[in-house]
C-alpha positions in Angstrom: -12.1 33.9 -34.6 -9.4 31.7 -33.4 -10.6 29.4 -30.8 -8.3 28.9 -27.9 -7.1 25.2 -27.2 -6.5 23.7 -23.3 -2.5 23.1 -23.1 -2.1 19.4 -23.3 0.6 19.0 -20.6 -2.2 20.8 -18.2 -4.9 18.0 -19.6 -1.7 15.1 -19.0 -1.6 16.6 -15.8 -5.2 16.4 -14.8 -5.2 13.4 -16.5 -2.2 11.8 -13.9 -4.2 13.2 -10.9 -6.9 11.1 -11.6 -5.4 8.5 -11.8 -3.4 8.8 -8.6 -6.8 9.4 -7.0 -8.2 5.8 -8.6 -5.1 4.2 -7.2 -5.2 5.6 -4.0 -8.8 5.0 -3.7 -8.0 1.7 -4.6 -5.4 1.2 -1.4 -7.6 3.0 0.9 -10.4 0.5 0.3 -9.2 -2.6 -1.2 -12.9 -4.2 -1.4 -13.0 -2.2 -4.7 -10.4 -5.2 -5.7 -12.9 -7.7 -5.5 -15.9 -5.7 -6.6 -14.4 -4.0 -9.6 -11.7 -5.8 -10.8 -12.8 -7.1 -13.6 -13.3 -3.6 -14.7 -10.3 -1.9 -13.4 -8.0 -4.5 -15.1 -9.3 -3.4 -18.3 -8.9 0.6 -17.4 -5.3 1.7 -19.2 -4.0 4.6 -17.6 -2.0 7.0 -19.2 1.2 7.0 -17.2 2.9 3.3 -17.5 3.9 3.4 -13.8 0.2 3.8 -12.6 -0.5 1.1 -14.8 1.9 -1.5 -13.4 1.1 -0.3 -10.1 -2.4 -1.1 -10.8 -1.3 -4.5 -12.0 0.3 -5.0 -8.5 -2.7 -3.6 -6.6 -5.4 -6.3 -8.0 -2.5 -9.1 -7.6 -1.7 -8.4 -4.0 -5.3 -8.2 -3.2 -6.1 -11.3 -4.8 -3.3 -12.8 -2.6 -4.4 -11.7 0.5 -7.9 -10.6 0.2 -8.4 -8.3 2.9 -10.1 -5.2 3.8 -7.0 -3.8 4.9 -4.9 -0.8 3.4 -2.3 -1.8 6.0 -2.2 -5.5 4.7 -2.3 -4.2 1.1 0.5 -1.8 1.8 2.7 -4.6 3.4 1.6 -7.0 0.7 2.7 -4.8 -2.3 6.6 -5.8 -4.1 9.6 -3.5 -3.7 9.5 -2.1 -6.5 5.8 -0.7 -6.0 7.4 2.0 -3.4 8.6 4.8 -5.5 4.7 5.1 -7.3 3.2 4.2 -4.0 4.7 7.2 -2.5 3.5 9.7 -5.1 -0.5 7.8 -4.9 -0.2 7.3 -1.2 2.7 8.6 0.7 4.5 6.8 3.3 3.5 3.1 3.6 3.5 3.5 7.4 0.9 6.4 7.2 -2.6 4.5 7.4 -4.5 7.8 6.1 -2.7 8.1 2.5 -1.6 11.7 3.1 -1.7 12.3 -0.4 -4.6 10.7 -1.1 -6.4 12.6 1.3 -4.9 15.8 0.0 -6.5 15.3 -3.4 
């Protein structure tokens, strides 16, 4: 018998969730900066933009090391905004609304 194979745009897609959720996680508690970053500079995500945005993530941390999704937020570049709203959702929005969706 024929054996039946996942789609692989429904496995990118899962794929891309997760790593929103890892991201957002990330913001929500930006400890995980200092206590994985070693690891979670070496994690390559699939979609480029969640990997740049990770890039920007450990380096505003490492600038302002704080507990603070607020101060992480306000921290982040420009050009972090467009990804930050699909982890995230509005900077202004302490809670991640997306993040708390997923």
């Amino acid at each position: 018998p024929a054996q039946t194979l996942r789609q692989p745009a429904a496995a990118d897609g899962e794929q891309i969730e997760l790593e929103r959720l890892v991201l957002g996680l990330l913001i929500r508690h930006p400890i995980l900066a200092d206590r994985l970053g070693e690891r979670l500079s070496g994690l390559r995500f699939r979609n480029a933009a969640h990997q740049a945005l990770a890039g920007m993530i450990l380096e505003a941390y490492a600038d302002m090391l704080s507990d603070s999704s607020e101060a992480l937020l306000a921290a982040m570049p420009a050009r972090a905004r467009m990804c930050l709203g699909e982890v995230w959702g509005e900077p202004g929005d302490a809670t991640g609304p997306r993040l708390r969706r997923r």
